[in-house]
Phi, psi and omega in degrees: 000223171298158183313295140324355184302178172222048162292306184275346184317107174277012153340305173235136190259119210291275200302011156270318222265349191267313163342258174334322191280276187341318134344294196277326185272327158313324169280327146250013160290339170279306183277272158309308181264357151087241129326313195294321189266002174252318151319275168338313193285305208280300181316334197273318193296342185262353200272127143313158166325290170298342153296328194288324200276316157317329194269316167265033180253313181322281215286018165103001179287147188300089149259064183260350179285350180213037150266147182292000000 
């Protein structure tokens, strides 16, 4: 992407934060969104560093919790 992405930024650990998200979208694909949260789960394992991160400023995550 941009000059600035934090697609190679090794800052933060990408395989926890793709974990948990997968976690969390996996939990809610059991409850409430039904398919939309088993979609979401399945998206995090193919995404980039900068989609991972992107997906996880949507649902709000601190990622001040997963610099290294």
């Amino acid at each position: 992407m941009g000059f600035f992405s934090d697609d190679d930024n090794q800052e933060y650990d990408y395989k926890r934060l793709r974990s948990d998200l997968a976690n969390d979208y996996g939990a809610m694909g059991a409850t409430f969104l039904g398919g939309l949260g088993f979609v979401n789960m399945m998206e995090t394992e193919d995404a980039s560093n900068e989609e991972l991160l992107r997906m996880a400023r949507r649902e709000g995550y601190n990622l001040n919790r997963y610099k290294k």
